[in-house]
N, CA and C atoms as an extended XYZ file, in Angstrom:
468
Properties=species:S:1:pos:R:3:atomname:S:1:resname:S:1:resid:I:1 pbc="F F F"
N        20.234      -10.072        6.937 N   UNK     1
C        19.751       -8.941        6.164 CA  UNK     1
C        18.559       -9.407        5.327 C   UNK     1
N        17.336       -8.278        5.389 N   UNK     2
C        16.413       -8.928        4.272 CA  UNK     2
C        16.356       -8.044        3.523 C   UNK     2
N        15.867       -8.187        2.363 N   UNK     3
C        15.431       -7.548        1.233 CA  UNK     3
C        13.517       -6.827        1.218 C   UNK     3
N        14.021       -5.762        1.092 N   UNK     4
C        12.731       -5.333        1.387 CA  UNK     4
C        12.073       -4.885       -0.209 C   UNK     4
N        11.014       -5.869       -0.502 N   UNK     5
C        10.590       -5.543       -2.258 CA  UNK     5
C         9.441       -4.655       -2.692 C   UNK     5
N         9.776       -3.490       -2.345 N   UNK     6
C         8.773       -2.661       -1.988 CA  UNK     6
C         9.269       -1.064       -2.240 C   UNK     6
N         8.674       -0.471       -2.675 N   UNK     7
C         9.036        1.047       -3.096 CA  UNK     7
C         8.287        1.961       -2.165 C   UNK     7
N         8.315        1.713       -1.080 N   UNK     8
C         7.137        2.222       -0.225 CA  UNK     8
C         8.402        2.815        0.653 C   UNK     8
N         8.532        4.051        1.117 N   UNK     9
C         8.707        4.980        2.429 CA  UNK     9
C         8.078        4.616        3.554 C   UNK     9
N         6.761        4.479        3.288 N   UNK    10
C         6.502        3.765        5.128 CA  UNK    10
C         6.875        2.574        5.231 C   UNK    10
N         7.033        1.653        4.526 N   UNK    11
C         7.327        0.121        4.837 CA  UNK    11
C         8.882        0.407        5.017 C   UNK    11
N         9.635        0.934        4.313 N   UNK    12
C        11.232        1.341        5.092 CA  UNK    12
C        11.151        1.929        6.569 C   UNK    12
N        10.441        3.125        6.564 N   UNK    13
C        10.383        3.488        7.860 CA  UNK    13
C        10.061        2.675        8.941 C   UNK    13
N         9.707        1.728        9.019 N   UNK    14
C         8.609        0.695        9.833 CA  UNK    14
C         9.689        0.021       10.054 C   UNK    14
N        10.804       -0.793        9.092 N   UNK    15
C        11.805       -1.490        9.132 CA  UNK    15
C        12.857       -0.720       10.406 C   UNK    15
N        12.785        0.611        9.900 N   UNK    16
C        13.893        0.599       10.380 CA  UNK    16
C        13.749        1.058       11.692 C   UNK    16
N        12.455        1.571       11.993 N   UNK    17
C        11.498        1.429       13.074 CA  UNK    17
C        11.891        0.591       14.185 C   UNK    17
N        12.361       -0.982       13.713 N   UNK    18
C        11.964       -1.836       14.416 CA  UNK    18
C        13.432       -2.142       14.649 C   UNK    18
N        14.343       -1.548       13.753 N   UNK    19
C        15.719       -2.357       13.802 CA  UNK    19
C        16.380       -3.419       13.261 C   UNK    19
N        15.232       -3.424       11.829 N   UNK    20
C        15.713       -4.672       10.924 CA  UNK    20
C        16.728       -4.226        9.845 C   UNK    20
N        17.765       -4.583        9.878 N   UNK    21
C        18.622       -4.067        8.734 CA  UNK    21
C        17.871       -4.673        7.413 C   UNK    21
N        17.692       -3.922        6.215 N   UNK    22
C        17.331       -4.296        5.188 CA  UNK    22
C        18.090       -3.693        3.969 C   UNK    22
N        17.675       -4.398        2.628 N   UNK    23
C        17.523       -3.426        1.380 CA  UNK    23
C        16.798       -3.584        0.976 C   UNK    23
N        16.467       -2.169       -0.055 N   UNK    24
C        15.047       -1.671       -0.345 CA  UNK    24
C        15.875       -2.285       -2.057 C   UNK    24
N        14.595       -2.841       -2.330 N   UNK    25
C        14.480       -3.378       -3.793 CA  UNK    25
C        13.291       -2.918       -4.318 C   UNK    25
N        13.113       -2.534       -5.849 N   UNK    26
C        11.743       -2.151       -6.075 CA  UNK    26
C        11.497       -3.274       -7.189 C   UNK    26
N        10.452       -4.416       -6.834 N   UNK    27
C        10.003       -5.142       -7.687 CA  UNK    27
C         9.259       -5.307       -9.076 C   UNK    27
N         9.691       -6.254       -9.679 N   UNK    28
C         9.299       -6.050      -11.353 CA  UNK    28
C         8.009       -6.725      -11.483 C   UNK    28
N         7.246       -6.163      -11.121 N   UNK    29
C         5.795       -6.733      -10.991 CA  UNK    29
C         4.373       -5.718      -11.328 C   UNK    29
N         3.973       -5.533      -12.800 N   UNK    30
C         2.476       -4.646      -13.009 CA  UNK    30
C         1.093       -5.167      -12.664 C   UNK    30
N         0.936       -4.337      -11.891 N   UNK    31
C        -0.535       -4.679      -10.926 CA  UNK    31
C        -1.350       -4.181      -12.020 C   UNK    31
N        -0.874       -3.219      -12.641 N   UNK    32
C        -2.437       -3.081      -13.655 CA  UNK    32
C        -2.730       -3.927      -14.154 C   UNK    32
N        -2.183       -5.112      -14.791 N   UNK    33
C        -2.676       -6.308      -15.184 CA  UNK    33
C        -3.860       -7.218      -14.771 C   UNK    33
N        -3.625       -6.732      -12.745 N   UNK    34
C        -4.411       -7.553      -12.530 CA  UNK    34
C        -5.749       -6.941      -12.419 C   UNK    34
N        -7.279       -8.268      -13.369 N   UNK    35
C        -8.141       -7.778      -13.104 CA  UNK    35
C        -9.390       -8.357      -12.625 C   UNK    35
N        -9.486       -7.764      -11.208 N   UNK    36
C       -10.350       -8.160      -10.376 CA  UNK    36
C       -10.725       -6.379       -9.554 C   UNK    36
N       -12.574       -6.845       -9.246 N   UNK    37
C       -12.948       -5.936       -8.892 CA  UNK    37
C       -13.133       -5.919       -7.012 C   UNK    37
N       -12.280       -7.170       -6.362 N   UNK    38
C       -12.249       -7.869       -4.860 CA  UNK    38
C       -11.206       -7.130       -4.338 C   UNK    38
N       -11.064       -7.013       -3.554 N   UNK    39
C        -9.941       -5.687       -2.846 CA  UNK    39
C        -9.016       -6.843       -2.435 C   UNK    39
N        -9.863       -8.016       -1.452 N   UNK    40
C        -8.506       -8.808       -1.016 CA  UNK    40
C        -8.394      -10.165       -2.478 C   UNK    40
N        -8.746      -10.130       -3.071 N   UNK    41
C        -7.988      -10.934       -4.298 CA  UNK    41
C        -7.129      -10.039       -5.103 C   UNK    41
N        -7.492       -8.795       -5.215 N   UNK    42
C        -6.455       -7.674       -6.028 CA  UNK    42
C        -5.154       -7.492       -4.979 C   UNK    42
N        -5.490       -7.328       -3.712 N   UNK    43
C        -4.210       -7.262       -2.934 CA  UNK    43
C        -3.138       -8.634       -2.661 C   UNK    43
N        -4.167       -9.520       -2.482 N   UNK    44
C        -2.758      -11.035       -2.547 CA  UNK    44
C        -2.340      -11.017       -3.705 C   UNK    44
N        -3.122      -10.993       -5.185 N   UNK    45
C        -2.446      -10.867       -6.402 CA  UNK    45
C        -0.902      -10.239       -6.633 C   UNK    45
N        -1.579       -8.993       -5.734 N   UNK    46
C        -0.665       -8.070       -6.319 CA  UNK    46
C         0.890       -8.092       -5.171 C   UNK    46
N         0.702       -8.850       -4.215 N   UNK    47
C         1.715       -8.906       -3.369 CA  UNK    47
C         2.093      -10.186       -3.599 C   UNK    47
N         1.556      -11.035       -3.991 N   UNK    48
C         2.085      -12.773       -4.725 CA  UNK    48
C         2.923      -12.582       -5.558 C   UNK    48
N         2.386      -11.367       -6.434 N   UNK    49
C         3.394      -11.346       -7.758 CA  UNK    49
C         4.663      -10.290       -7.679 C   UNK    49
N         4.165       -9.871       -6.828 N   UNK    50
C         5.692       -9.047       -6.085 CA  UNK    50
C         6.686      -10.065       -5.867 C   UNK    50
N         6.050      -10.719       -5.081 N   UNK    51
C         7.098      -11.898       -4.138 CA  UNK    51
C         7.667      -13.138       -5.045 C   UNK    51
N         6.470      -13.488       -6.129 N   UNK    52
C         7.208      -14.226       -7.299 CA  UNK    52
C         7.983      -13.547       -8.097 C   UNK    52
N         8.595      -12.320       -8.597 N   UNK    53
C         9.396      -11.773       -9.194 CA  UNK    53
C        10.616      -11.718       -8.378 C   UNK    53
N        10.499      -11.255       -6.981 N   UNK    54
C        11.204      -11.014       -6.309 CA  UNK    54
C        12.613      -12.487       -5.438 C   UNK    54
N        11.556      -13.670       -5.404 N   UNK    55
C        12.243      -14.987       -5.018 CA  UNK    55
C        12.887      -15.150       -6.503 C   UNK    55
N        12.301      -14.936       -7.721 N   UNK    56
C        13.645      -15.598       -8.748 CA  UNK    56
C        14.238      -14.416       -9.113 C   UNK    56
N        14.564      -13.235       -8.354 N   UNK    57
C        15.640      -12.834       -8.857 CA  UNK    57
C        16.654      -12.518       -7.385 C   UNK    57
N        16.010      -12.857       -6.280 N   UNK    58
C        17.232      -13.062       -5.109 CA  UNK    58
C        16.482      -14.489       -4.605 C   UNK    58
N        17.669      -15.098       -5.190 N   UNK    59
C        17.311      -16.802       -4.940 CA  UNK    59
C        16.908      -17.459       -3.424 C   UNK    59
N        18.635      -16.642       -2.841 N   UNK    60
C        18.587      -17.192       -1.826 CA  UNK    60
C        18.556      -16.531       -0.517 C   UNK    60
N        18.158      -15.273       -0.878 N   UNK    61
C        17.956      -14.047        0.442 CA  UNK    61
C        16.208      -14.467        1.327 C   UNK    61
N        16.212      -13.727        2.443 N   UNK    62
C        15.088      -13.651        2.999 CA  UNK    62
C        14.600      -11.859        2.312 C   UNK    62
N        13.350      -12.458        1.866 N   UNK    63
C        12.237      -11.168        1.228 CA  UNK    63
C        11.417      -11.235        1.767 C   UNK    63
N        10.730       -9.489        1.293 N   UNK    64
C         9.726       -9.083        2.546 CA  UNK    64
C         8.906       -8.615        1.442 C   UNK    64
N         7.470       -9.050        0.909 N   UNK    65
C         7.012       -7.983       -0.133 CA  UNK    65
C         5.807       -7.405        0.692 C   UNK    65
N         4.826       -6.470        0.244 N   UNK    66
C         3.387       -6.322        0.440 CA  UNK    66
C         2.741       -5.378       -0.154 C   UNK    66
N         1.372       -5.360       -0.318 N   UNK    67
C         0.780       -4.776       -1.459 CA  UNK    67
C        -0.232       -3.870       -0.424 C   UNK    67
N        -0.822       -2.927       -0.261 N   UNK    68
C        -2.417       -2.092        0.060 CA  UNK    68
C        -3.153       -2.137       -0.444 C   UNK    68
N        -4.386       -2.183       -0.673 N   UNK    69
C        -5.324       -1.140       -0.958 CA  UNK    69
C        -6.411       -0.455       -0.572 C   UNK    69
N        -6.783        0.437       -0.724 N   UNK    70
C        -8.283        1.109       -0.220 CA  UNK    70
C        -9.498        0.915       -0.476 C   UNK    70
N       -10.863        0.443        0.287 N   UNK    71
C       -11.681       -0.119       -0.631 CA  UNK    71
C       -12.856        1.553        0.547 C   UNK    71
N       -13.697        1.410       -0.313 N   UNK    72
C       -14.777        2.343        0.090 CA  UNK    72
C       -15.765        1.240        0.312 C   UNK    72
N       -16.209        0.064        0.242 N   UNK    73
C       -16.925       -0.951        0.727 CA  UNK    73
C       -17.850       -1.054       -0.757 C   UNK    73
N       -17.605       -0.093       -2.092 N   UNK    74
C       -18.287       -0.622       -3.136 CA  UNK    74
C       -16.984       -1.365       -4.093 C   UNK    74
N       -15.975       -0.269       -3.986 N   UNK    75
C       -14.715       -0.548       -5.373 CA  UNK    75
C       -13.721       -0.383       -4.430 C   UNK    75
N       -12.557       -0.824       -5.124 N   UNK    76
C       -11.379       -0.301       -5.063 CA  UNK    76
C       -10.377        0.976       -5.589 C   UNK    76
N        -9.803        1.346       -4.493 N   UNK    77
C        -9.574        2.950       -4.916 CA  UNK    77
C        -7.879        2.827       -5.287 C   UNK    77
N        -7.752        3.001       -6.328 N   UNK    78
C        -6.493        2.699       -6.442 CA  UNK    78
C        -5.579        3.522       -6.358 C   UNK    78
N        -4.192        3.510       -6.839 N   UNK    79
C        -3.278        4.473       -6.750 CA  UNK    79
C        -3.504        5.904       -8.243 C   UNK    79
N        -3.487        6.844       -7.088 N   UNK    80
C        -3.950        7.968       -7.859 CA  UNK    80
C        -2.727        8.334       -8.967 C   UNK    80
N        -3.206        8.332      -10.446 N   UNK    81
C        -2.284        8.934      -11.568 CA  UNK    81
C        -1.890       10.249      -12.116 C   UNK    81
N        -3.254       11.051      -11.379 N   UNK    82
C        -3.062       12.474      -11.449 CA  UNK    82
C        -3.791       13.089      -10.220 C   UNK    82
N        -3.143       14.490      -10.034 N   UNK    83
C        -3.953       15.188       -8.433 CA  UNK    83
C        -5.341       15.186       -8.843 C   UNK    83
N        -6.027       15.008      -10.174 N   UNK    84
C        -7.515       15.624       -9.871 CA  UNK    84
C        -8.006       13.809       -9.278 C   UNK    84
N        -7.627       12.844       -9.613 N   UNK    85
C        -8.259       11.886       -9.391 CA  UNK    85
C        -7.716       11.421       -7.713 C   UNK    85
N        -6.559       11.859       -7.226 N   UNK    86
C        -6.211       12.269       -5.830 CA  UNK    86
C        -7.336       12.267       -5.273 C   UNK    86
N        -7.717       13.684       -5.851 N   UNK    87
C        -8.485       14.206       -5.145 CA  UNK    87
C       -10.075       13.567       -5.357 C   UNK    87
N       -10.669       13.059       -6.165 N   UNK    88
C       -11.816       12.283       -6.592 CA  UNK    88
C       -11.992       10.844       -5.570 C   UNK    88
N       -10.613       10.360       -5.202 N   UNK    89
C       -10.180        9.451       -4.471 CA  UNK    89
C       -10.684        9.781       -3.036 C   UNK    89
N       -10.363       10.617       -2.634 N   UNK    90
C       -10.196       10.913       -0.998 CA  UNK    90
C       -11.357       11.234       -1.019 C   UNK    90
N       -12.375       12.521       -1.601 N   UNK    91
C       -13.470       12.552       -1.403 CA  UNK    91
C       -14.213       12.116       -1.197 C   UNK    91
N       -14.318       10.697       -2.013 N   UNK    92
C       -15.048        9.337       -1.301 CA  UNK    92
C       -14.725        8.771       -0.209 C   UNK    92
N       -13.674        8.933        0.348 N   UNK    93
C       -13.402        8.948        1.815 CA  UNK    93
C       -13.698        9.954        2.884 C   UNK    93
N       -13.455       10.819        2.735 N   UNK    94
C       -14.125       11.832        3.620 CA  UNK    94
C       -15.463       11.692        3.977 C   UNK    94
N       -15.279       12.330        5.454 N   UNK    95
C       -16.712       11.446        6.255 CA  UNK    95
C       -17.183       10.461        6.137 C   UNK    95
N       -16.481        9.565        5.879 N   UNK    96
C       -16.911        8.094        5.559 CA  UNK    96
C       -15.950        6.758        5.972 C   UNK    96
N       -16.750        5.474        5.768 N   UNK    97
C       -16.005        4.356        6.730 CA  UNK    97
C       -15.109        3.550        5.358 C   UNK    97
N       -13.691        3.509        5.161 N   UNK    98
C       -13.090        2.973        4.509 CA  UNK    98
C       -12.286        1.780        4.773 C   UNK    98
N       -11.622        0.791        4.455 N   UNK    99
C       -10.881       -0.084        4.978 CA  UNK    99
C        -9.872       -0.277        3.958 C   UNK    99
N        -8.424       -0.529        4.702 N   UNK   100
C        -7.292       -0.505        4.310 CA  UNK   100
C        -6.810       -2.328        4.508 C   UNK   100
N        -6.808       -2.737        3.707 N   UNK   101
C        -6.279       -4.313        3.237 CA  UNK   101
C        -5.163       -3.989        2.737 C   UNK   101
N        -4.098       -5.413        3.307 N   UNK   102
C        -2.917       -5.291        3.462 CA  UNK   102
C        -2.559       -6.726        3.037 C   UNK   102
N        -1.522       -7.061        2.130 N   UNK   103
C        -1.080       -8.699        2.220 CA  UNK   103
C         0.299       -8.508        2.285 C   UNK   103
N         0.780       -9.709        2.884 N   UNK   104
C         2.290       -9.334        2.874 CA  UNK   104
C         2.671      -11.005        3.181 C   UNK   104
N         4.158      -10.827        2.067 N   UNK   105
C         4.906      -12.142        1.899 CA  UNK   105
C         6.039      -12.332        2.209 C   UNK   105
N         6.652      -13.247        3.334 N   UNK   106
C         7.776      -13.299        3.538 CA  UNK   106
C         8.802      -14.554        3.430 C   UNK   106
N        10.089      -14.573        2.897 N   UNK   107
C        10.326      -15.822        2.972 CA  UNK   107
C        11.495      -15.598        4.036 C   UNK   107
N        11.447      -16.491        5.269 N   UNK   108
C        12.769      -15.862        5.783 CA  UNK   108
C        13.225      -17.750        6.934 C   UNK   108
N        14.261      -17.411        6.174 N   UNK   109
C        15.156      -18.792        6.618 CA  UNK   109
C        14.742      -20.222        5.691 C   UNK   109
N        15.028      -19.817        4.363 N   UNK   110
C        13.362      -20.898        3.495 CA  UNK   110
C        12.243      -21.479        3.788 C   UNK   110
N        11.391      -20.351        5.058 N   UNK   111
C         9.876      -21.035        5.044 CA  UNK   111
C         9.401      -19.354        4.590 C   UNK   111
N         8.173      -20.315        4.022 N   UNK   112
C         7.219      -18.864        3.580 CA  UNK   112
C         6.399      -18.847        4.534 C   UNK   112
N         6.156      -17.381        4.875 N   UNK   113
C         4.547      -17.090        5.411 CA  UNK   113
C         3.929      -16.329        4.497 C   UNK   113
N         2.702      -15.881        4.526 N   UNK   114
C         1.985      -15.217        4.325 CA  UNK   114
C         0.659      -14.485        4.862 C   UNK   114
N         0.021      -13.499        5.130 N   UNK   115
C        -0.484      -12.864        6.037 CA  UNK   115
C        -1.870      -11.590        5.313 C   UNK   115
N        -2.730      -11.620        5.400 N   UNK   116
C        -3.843      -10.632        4.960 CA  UNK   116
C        -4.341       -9.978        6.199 C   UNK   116
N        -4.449       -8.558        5.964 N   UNK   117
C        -4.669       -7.707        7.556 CA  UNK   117
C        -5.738       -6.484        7.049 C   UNK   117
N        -7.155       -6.382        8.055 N   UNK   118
C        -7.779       -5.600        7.237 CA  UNK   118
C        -8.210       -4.623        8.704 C   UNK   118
N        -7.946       -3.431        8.397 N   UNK   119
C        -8.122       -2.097        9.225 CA  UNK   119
C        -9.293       -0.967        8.678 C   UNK   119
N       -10.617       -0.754        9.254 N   UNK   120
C       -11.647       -0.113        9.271 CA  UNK   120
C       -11.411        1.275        9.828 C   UNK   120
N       -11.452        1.959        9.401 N   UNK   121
C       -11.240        3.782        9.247 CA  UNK   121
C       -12.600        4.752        9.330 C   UNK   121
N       -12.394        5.125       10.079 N   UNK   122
C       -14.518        6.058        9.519 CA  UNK   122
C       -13.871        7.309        9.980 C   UNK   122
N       -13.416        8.293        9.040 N   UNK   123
C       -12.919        9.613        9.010 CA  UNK   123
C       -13.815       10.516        9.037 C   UNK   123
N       -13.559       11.893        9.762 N   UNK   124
C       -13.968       12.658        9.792 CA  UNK   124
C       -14.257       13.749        8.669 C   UNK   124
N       -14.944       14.869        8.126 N   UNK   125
C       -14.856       15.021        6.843 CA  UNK   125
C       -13.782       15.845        6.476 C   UNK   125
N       -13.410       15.954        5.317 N   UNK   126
C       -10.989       16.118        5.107 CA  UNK   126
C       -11.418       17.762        5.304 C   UNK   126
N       -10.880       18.994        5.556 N   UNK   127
C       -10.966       19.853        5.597 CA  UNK   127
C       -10.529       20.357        4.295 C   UNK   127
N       -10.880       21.334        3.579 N   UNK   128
C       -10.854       21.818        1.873 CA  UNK   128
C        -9.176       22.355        1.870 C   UNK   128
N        -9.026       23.046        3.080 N   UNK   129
C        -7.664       23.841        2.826 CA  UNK   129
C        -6.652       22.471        3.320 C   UNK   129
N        -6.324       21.593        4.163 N   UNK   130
C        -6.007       20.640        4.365 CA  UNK   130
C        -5.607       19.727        2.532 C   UNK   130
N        -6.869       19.426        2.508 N   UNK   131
C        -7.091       18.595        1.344 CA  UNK   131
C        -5.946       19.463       -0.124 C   UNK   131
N        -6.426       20.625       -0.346 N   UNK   132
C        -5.143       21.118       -1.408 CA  UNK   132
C        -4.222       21.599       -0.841 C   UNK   132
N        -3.464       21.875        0.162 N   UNK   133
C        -2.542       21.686        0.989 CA  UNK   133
C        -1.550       19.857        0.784 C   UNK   133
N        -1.917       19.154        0.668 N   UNK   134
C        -2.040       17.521        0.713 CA  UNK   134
C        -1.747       16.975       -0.504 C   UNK   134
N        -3.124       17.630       -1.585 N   UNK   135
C        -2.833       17.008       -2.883 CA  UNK   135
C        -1.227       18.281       -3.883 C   UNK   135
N        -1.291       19.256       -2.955 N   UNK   136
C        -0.274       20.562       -3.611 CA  UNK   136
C         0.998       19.741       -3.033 C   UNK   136
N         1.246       18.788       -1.864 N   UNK   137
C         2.601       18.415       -1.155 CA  UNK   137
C         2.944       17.642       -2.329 C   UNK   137
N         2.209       16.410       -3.466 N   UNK   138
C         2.635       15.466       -3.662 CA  UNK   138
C         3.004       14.175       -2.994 C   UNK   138
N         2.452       14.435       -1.775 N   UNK   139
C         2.939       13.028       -0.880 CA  UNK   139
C         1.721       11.892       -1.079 C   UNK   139
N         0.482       12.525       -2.020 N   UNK   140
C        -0.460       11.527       -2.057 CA  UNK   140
C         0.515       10.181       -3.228 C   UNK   140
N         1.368       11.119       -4.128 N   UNK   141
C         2.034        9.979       -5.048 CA  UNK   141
C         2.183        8.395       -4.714 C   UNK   141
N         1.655        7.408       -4.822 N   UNK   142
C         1.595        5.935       -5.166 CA  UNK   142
C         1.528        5.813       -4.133 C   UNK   142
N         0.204        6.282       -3.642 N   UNK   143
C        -0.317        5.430       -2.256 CA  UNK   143
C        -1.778        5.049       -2.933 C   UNK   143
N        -2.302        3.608       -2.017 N   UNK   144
C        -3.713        3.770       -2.701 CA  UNK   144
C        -4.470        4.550       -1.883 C   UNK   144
N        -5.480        4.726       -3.092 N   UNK   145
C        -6.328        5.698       -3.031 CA  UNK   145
C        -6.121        6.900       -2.415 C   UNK   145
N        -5.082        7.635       -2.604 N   UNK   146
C        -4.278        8.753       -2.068 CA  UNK   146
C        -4.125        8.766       -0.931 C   UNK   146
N        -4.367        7.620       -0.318 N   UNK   147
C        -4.700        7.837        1.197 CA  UNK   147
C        -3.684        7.440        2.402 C   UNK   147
N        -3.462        8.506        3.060 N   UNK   148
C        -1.887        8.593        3.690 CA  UNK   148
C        -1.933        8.581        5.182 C   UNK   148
N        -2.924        7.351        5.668 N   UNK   149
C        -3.401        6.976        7.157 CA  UNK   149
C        -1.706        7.894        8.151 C   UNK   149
N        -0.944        7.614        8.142 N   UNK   150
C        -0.028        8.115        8.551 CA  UNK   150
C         0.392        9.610        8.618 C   UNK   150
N         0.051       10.482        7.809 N   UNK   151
C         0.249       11.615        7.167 CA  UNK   151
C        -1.259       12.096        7.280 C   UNK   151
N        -1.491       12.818        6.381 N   UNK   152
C        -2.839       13.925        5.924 CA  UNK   152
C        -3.606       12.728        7.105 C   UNK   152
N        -4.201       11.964        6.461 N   UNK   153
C        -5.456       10.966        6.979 CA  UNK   153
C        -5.513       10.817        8.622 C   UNK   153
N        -4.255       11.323        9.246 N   UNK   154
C        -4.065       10.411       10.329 CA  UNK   154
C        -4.745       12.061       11.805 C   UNK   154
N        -5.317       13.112       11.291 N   UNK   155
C        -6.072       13.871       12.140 CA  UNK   155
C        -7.184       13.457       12.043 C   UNK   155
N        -7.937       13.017       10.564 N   UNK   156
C        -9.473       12.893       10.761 CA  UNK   156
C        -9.782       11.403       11.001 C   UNK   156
């Protein structure tokens, strides 16, 4: 069994996707702290320190952490705090080429790996009724940069 340290719905789904029995743990780790304006130094940060909270408080389990984020190729788009910035978020994505960085930490059988994965996106532009349709579901909630490659994102 692993421990999955992550508050994420798609990273469960994916698990169970595959047929890995897990539990979902949500880790004691604030990313706002960290400050860097690098998408992949903000994302290992922020999935390092997942995975260091997460190894001292299940000593001896195999853990699974990982962090996202969205970069527009100037900043990083982070997780949206309210629908208007949702929506301020995605707009800069629409019709445009974004990339989704990924780190992820595992310890399983006491060896660690670790892994950085970066996926290039060039969307089509979001449709208006779509778009408040999307930000009205609430499913943009604690994704970065509202952006729900799987969901809304995954027609354009």
């Amino acid at each position: 069994m692993i421990i999955l340290c992550s508050s994420s719905s798609t990273r469960a789904k994916l698990l169970k996707k595959a047929n890995i029995e897990f539990i979902q743990k949500t880790p004691s780790f604030d990313e706002e702290k960290i400050k860097t304006n690098d998408p992949y130094e903000f994302v290992m940060l922020a999935s390092y320190g997942k995975f260091k909270s997460c190894i001292e408080k299940f000593k001896n389990e195999d853990i699974i952490t990982a962090d996202s984020v969205v970069s527009d190729f100037k900043e990083i788009l982070r997780k949206p705090k309210s629908k208007e910035e949702a929506k301020e978020l995605l707009l800069k994505q629409s019709g445009k080429k974004i990339k989704i960085i990924t780190s992820m930490w595992v310890r399983y059988k006491e060896k660690i790996y670790s892994r950085v994965d970066e996926t290039i996106y060039e969307f089509m532009e979001f449709d208006k009724k779509d778009l408040k349709e999307y930000l009205d579901s609430n499913k943009r909630q604690g994704k970065a940069g509202g952006c729900m490659v799987e969901g809304f994102c995954k027609k354009y």
